[in-house]
matplotlib code that plots the C-alpha trace (Angstrom):
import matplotlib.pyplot as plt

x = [0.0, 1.4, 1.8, -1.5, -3.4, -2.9, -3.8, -6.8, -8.3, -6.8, -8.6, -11.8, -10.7, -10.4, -13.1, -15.8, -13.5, -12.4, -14.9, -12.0, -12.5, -9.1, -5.9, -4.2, -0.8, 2.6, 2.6, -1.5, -1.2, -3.3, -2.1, -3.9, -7.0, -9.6, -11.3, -7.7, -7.4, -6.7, -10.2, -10.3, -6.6, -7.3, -11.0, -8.5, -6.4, -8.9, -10.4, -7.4, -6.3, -9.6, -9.3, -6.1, -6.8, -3.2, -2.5, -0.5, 1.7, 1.1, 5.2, 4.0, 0.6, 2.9, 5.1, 2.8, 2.7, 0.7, -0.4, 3.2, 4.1, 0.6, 1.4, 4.8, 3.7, 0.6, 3.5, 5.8, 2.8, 1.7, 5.3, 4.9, 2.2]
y = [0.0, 3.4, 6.7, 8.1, 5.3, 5.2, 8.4, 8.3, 5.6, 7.5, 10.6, 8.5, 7.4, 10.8, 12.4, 8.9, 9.7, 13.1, 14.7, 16.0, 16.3, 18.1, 16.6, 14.1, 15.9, 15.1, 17.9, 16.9, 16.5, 17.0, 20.4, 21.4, 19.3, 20.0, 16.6, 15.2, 14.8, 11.3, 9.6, 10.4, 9.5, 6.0, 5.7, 6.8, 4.4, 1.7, 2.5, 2.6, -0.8, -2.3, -0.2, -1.4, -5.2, -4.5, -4.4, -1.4, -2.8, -0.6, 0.7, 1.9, 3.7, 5.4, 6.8, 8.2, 11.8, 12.7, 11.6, 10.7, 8.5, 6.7, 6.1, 4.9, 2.6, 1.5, 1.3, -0.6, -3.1, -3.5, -4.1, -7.5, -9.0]
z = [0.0, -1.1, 1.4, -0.9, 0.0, 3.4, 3.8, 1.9, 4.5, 6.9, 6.4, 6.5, 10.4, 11.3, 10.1, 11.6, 14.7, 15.0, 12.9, 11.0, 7.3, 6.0, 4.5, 6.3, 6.4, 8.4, 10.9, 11.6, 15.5, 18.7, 19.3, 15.7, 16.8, 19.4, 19.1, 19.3, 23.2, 25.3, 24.4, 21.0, 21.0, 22.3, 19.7, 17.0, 17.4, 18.1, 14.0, 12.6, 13.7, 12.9, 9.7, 8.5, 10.4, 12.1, 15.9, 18.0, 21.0, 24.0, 23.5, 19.6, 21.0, 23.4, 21.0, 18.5, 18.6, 15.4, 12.3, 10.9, 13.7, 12.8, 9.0, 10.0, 12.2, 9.3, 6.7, 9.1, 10.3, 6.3, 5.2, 7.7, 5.8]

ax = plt.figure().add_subplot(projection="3d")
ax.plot(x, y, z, "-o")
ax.set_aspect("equal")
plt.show()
């Protein structure tokens, strides 16, 4: 799966979860989002796995800090299958 098509599903997460319906860009992160706190952190995260049928371990959840560390983490988790 390329970067464009990751971020196209992404950008469907976001905006069932967050309610966000802009681009899914690199710098995207809490601090830019008001729906983006600790619950919607944890929901968001929740989607995207089920989206994407891959699992987080608790270490990678921790160390997400926006939406690049989540396509990383997609593209790493894809690149396994």
């Amino acid at each position: 799966m390329n970067d464009s098509e990751v971020r196209n599903r992404l950008s469907e997460v976001f905006d069932d979860i967050l309610g966000y319906d802009g681009p899914i860009t690199d710098d995207l992160s809490p601090d830019k989002l008001d729906s983006w706190d600790s619950l919607g952190q944890i929901n968001l995260l929740m989607a995207v796995q089920m989206e994407f049928s891959i699992k987080f371990s608790i270490e990678e959840m921790q160390m997400i800090k926006g939406a690049k560390d989540i396509i990383t983490l997609i593209t790493k988790q894809e690149g396994k299958c």
